[in-house]
C-alpha positions in Angstrom: 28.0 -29.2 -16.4 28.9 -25.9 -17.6 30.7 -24.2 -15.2 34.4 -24.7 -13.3 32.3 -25.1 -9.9 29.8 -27.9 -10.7 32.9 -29.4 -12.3 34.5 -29.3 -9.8 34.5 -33.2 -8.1 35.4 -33.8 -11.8 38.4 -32.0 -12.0 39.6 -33.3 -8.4 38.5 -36.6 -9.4 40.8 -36.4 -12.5 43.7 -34.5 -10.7 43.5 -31.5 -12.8 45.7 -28.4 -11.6 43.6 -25.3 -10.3 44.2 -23.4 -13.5 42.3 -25.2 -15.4 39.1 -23.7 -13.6 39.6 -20.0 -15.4 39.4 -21.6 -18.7 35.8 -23.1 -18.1 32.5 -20.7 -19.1 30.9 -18.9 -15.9 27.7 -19.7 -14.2 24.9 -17.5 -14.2 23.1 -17.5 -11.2 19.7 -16.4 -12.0 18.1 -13.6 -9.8 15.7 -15.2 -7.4 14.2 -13.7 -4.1 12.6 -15.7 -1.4 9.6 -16.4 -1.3 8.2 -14.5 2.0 9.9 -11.9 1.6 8.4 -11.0 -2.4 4.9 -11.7 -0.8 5.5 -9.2 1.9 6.0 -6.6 -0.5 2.4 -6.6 -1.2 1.8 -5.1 2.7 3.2 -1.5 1.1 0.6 -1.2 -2.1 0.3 2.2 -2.4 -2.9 3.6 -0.4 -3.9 6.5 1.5 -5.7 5.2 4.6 -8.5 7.2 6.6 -8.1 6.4 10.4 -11.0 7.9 12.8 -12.0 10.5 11.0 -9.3 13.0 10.4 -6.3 11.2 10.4 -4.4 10.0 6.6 -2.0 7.3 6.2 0.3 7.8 3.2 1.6 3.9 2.8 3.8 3.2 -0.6 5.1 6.3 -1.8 8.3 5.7 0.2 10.1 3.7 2.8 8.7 5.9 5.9 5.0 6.8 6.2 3.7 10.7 5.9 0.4 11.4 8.3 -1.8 14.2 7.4 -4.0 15.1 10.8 -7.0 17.6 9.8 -7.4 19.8 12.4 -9.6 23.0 12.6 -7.8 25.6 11.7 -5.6 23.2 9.4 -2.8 20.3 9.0 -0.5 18.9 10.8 2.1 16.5 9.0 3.5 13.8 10.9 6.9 12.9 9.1 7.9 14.1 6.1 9.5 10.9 4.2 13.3 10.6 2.3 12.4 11.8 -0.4 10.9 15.5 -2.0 10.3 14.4 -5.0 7.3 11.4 -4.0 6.4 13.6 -1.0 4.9 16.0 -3.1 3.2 12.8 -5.0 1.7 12.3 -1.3 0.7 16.2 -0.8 -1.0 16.2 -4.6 -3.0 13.0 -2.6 -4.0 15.2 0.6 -5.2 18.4 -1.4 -7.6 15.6 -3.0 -9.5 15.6 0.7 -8.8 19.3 1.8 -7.6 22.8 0.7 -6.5 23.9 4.6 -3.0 24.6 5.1 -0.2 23.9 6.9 0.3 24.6 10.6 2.5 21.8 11.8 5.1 19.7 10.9 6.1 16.4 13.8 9.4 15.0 13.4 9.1 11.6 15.1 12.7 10.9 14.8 16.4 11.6 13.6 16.0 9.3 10.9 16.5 10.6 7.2 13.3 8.7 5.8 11.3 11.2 8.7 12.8 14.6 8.0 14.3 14.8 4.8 11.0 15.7 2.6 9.9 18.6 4.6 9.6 20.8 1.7 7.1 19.1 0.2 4.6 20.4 2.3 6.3 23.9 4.0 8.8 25.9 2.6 11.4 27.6 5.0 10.1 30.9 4.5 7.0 29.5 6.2 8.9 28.3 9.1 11.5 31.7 9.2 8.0 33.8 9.8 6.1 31.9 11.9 3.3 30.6 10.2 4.5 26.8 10.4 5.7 25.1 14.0 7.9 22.6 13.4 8.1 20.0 16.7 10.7 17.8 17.7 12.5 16.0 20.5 15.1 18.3 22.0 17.9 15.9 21.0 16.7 15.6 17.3 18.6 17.9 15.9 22.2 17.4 17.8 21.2 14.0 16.6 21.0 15.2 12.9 24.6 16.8 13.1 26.5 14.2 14.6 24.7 11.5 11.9 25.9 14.0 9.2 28.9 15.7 10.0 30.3 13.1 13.1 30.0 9.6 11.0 28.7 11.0 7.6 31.5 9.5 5.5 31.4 5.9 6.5 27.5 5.9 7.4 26.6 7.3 3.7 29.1 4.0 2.2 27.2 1.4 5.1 23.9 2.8 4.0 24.7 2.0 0.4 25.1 -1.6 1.3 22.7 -1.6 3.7 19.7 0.1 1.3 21.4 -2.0 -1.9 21.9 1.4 -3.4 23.9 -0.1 -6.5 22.0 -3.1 -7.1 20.9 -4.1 -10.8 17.3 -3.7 -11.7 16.9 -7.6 -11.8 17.9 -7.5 -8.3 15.2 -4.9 -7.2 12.4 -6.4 -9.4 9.5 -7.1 -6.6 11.6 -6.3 -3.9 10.7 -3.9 -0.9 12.5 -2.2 1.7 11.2 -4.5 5.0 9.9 -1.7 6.4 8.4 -0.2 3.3 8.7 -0.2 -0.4 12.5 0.7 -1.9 14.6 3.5 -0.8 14.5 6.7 -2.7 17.3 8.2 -1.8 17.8 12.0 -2.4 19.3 14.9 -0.5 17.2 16.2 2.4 15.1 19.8 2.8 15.0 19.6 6.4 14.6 22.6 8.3 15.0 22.6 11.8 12.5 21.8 14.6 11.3 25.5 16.0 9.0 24.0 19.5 11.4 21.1 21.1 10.5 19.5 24.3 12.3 17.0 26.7 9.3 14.1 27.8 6.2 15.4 27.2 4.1 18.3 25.8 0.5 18.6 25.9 -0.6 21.4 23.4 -3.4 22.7 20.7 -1.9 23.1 17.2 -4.3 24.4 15.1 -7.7 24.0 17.2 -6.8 20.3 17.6 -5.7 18.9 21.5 -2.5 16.8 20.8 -0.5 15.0 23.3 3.6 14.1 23.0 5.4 11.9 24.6 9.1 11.0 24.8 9.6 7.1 24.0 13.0 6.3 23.1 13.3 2.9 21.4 14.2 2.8 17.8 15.9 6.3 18.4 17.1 7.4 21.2 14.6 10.9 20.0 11.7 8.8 19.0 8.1 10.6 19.9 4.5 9.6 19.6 1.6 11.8 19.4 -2.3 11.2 20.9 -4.7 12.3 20.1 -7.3 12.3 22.7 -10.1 13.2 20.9 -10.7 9.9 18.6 -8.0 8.1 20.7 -6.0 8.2 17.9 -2.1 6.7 18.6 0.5 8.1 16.2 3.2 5.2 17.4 6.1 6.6 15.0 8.8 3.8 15.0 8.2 2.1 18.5 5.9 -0.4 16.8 8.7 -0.6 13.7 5.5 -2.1 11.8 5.0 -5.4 9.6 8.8 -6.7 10.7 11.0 -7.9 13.8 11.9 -4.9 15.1 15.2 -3.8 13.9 16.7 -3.6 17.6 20.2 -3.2 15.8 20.9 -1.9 12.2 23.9 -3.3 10.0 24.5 0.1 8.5 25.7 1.0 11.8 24.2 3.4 15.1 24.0 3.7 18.8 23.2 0.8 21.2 19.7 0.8 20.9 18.2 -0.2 25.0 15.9 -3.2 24.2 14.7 -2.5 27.6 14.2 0.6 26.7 12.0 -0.2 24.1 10.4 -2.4 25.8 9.5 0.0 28.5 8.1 2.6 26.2 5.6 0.1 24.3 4.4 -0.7 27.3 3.9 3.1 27.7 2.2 3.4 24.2 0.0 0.0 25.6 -1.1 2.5 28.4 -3.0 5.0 25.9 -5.8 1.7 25.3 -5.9 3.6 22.0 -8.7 2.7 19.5 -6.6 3.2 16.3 -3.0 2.5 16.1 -0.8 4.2 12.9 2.6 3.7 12.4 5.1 5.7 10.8 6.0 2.4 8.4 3.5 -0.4 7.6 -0.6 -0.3 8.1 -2.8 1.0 10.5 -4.4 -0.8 12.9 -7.9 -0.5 14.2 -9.5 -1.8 17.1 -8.7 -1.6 21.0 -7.9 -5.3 21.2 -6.0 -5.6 18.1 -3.8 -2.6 19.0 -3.3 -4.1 22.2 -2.3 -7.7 21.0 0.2 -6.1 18.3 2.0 -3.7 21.2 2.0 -6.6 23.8 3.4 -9.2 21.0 6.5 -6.7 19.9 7.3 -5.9 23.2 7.4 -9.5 24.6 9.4 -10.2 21.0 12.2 -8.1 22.0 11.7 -8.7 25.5 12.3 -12.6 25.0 15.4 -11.9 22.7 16.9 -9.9 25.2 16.1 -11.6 28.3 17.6 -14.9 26.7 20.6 -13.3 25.5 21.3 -11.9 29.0 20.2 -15.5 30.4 22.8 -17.3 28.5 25.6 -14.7 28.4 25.4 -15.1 32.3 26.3 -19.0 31.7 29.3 -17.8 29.7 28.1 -18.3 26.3 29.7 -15.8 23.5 28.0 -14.1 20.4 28.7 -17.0 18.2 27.3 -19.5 20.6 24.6 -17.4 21.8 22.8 -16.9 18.3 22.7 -20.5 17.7 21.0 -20.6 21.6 18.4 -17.9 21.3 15.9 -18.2 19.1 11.8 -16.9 19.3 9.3 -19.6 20.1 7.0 -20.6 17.6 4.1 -18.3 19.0 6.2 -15.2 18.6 7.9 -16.7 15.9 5.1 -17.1 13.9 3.7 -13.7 14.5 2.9 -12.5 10.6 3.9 -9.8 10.0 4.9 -7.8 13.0 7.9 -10.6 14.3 8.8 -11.8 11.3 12.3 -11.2 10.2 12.3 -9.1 7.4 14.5 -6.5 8.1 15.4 -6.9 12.1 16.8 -10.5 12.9 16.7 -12.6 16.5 21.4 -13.4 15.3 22.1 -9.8 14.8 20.2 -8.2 17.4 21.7 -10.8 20.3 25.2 -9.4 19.1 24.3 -6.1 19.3 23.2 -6.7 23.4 26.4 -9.0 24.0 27.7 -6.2 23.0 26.4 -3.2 24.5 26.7 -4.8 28.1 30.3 -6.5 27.7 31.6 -4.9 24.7 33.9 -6.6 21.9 35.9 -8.8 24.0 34.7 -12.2 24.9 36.7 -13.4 27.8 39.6 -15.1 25.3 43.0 -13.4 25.8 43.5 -15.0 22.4 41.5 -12.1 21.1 43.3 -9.6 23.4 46.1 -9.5 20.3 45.4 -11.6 17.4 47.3 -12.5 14.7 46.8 -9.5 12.0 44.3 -10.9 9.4 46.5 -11.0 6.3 49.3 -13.2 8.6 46.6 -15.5 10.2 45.4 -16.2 6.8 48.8 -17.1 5.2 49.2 -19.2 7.8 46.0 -20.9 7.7 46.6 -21.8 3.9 49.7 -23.2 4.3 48.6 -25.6 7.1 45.5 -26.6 4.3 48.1 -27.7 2.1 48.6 -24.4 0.1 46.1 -22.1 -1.4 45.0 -24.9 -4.5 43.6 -27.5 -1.9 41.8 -24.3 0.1 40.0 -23.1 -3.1 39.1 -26.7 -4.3 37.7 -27.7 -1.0 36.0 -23.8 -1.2 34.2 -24.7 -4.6 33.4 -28.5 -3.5 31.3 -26.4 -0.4 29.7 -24.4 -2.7 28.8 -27.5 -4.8 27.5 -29.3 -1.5 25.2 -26.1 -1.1 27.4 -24.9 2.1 27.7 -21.3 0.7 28.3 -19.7 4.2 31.8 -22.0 4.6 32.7 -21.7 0.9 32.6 -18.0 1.6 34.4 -18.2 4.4 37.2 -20.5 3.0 37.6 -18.3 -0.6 37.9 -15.0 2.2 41.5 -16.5 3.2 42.5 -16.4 -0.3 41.2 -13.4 -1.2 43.0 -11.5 2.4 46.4 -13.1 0.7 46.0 -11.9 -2.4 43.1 -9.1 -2.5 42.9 -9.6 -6.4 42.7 -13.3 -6.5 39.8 -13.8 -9.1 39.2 -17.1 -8.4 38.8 -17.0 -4.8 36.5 -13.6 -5.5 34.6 -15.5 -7.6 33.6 -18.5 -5.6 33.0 -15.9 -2.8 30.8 -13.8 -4.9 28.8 -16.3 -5.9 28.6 -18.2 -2.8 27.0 -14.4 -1.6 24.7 -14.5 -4.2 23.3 -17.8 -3.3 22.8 -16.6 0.4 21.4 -13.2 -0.7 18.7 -15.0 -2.9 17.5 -17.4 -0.3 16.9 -14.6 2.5 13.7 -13.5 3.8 15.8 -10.0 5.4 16.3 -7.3 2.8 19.2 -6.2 4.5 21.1 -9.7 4.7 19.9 -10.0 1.1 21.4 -6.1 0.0 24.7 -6.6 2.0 25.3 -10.1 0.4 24.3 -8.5 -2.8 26.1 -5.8 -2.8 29.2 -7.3 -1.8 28.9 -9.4 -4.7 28.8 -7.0 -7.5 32.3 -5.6 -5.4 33.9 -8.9 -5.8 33.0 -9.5 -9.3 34.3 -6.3 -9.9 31.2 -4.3 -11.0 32.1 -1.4 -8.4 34.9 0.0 -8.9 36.3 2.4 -6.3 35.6 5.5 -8.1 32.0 4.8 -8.6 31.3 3.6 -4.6 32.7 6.7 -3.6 30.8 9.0 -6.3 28.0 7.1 -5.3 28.5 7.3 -1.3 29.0 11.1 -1.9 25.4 11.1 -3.0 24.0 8.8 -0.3 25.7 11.0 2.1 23.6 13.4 0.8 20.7 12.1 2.1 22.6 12.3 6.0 24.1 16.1 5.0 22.8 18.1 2.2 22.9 22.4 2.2 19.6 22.7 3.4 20.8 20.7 6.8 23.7 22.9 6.8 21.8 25.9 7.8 20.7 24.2 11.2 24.4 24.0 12.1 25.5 26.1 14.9 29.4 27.6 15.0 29.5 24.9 17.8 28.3 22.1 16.0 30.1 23.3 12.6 34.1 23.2 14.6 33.1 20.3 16.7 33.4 18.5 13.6 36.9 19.3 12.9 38.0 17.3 16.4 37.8 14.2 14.5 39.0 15.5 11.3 42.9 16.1 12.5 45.9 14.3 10.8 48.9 13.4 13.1 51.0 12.8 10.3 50.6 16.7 9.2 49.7 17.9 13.0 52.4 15.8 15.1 54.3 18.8 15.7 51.9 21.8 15.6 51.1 23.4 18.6 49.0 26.5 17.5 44.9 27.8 18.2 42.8 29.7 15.8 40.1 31.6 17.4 36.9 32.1 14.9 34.5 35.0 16.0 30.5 35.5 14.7 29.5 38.5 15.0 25.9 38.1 13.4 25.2 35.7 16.4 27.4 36.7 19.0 29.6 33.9 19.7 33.3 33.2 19.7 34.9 29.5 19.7 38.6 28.3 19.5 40.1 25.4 18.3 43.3 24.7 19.9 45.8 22.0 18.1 48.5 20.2 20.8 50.8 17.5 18.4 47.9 15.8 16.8 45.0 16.4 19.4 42.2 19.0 19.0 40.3 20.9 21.8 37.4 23.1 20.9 37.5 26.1 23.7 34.4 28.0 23.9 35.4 31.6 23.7 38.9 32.8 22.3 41.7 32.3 24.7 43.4 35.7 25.7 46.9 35.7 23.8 45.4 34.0 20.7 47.2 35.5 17.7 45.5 34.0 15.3 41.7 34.6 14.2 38.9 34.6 11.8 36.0 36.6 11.6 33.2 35.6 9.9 29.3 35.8 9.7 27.5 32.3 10.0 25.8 32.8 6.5 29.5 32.4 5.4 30.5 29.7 7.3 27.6 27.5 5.4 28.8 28.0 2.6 31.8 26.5 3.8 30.1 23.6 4.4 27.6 23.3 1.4 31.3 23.7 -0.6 30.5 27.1 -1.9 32.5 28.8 -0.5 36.5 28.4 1.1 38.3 30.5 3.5 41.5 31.3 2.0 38.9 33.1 -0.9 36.7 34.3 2.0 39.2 36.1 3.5 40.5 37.7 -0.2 37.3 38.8 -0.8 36.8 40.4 2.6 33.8 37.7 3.6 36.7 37.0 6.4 38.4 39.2 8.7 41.6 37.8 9.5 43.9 38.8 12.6 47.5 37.5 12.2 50.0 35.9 9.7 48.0 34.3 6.6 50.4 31.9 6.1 50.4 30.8 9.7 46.5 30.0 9.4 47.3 28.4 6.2 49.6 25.7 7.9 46.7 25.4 10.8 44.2 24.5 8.3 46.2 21.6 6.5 46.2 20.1 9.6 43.2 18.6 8.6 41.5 16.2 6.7 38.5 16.7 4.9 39.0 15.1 1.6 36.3 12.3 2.1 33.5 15.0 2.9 30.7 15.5 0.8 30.7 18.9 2.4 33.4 20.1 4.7 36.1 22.4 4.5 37.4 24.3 1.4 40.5 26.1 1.8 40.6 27.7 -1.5 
């Protein structure tokens, strides 16, 4: 009885004010991890796998897969990883089986853990002449900007969460990623995708017949390869491996189309492919078992959304419906490929309420509500004041009902964002939860948000920190795939009102080195990008593109570029002074530098 919360029935027992809680010693909850979800980390021992007989499975070096196809006349690398540093690990483990080189790089998908390690295994000056193809979706890499440059900032913090980027080495001890081992996060080499194609592609790359097709499911850019030859399937993320799929991601993206997923399994079912290898997770061999792992994930996500829709058509609402859909036991029980390890049946059913009715749930009530901090002083002075809420919060907590002691301490804690006691019983009320889960991104976000409320992030060292993670969405070497377009597209969402609200003015931005002109024209707050310069435009910038990454890699800043003469400028310096601190970049890891 150590501790002010398993004291507390004493304390209310013997009327003892609330204070007297901060002078009793804290609890330690000792780091635990459920049970399943330790032994599934066993599924990503590191091992290179031989399918057919010229196919390579890199499992355990890092949260994606890398695939090494032998060819004739060379390799092909299917996915590159998130990480340079252990994707060299994995090419030091292919030169072990052949000395051929290069020819091809796949990109199955957007995704950082698929393009960011490229340099391992080309450089760009093997790409630049030639010598390496590098194949994508034709999407993939408007897909790359707008992860980076669009939604960069927040998506690099949610990712941190999401990936438990901060945790404590107790918490990581035997943990894995749900789709692979633990995140390594590092700054990406990608290069961009030089042969692109819309829905299919049948080629030879290096001697070797290869067939593409266009499945989108767990990114809207998501491609498999064939290979006819050994009826070899290359199934990328469509089968997301040993886990429910992840038909929605907590970190934050796109509505992902169950239906659309399902639809392109049942495409990848058509192959009747004799080996199977995913881009996370094992191979699989076998007609038969291919087909019975395809034909369960689909009709996995298929129930899940079928239900949902079923039920949202009776009037149920998100909160209702989770508690309503659930997999049967056969699908349920499906080890590992349905299991919930890192997609779960509660927060993919959101995610399709959501996608076909959006946020609002029918309740005018929510048309309007009562802003969060109000509603919650409200709350606590109907509960009798903010003493009874937290002493009925920590009885909750002693009853083992962490998810309502949670919720009772968040009242507090939107009253009075510094309220340790109410941060405590929240924080450990999240450790609890984040212990006992079998999904690894439950388990990191409850983690996570933990260490925030007990005050072992502070604000300086999340954003350092989500600085770096962004780094893994937009690093220099991405940079150089930018195109002027792409580069002032960017700015649209970067414009501050406050500073803007009067400013009518457009700054017209030539390249010469690849023959295009752009404009971006600001109306009181509002920002159009004009392709071309308008006539009358008083105001411009010259500059080659080779400049203009170095304005986003940091290196470099107009107001010096133009000093220096790396800028041409046409009209009053002062004037495109005032039009640059329109806008807001301070929360870029790379963005504009005026100096």
């Amino acid at each position: 009885m150590s501790t002010f919360l398993r004291l507390s029935g004493l304390l209310l027992a013997a009327s003892l004010p609330l204070s007297a809680y901060a002078e009793l010693p804290a609890e330690r909850i000792e780091p635990s991890i459920n049970a399943e979800l330790a032994a599934h980390t066993k599924v990503f021992a590191k091992q290179l796998y031989r399918v057919a007989d010229n196919v390579y499975s890199a499992v355990g070096w890092q949260l994606g897969n890398v695939v090494m196809i032998e060819a004739p006349e060379g390799l092909i690398i299917v996915d590159t990883g998130e990480s340079v540093s252990e994707s060299r690990k994995i090419m030091a483990e292919f030169r072990k089986i052949t000395d051929k080189p290069v020819k091809a790089v796949v990109y199955t998908h957007f995704h950082p853990d698929h393009i960011n390690g490229v340099q391992a295994f080309v450089t760009r000056e093997q790409v630049e002449s030639g010598d390496v193809q590098i194949y994508a979706h034709d999407t993939l890499l408007a897909n790359v900007v707008a992860q980076g440059a669009l939604v960069g900032p927040i998506l690099g913090v949610r990712s941190a969460y999401s990936f438990g980027s901060f945790l404590e080495a107790q918490d990581e001890q035997d943990m894995n990623g749900g789709i692979g081992p633990l995140v390594t996060p590092e700054p990406s080499t990608f290069i961009a995708p030089t042969v692109t194609f819309a829905d299919k592609l049948d080629t030879t790359i290096a001697g070797l017949d290869v067939q593409f097709l266009h499945v989108p499911s767990e990114a809207p850019d998501e491609i498999v390869l064939y290979l006819p030859a050994n009826r070899v399937l290359i199934s990328a993320e469509v089968d997301q491996g040993p886990t429910l799929p992840n038909i929605h991601t907590l970190r934050g993206t796109k509505f992902r189309d169950p239906v659309q997923w399902v639809d392109s399994l049942d495409k990848l079912r058509a192959y009747r492919a004799d080996y199977m290898v995913p881009l996370h997770g094992r191979p699989v061999s076998g007609q038969d078992a291919v087909e019975e792992v395809l034909r369960m994930t689909r009709d996995g996500i298929a129930y899940i959304h079928d239900q949902t829709v079923r039920w949202m058509n009776k009037g149920l609402t998100p909160d209702e419906l989770v508690e309503k859909v659930k997999l049967p036991p056969h699908l349920a029980g499906y080890t590992p490929y349905l299991r919930e390890y890192y997609g779960t049946v509660k927060h993919s059913v959101r995610q399709i309420y959501n996608g076909y009715l959006g946020w609002f749930q029918g309740d005018p009530v929510d048309l309007d509500p009562t802003p969060p901090r109000q509603k919650a002083e409200r709350l606590i002075a109907m509960m009798g004041g903010r003493e009874k809420l937290l002493l009925e919060a920590g009885n909750a907590y002693l009853k083992g009902d962490y998810q309502w002691a949670a919720e009772l301490a968040g009242y507090a804690i939107r009253v009075d964002h510094d309220d340790q006691l109410a941060r405590d019983i929240k924080a450990r009320s999240f450790r609890k939860l984040g212990y006992a889960s079998m999904n690894i991104n439950w388990r990191n976000w409850y983690l996570m948000s933990a260490m925030e409320l007990e005050g072992k992030l502070d604000g300086d060292e999340i954003s350092q920190r989500s600085i770096e993670m962004r780094k893994v969405f937009l690093s220099p070497d991405m940079v150089r795939s930018f195109t002027p377009q792409s580069f002032l597209q960017n700015w649209v969402t970067r414009i501050d009102p406050e500073k803007a609200g009067d400013v009518e003015m457009t700054l017209g931005f030539s390249f010469p080195d690849v023959g295009e002109q752009w404009a971006l024209e600001v109306r009181r707050g509002v920002v159009q990008l004009h392709k071309g310069i308008p006539e009358g435009t008083e105001l411009r910038l010259s500059m080659d593109k080779s400049f203009m990454d170095t304005l986003l890699t940091g290196e470099g800043g107009l107001v010096k570029g133009a000093l220096l003469g790396d800028v041409k400028v046409d009209g009053n310096l002062l004037d495109i002074r005032r039009f640059l601190s329109c806008f807001d970049f301070t929360d870029e890891a790379f963005g504009l530098t005026l100096r």
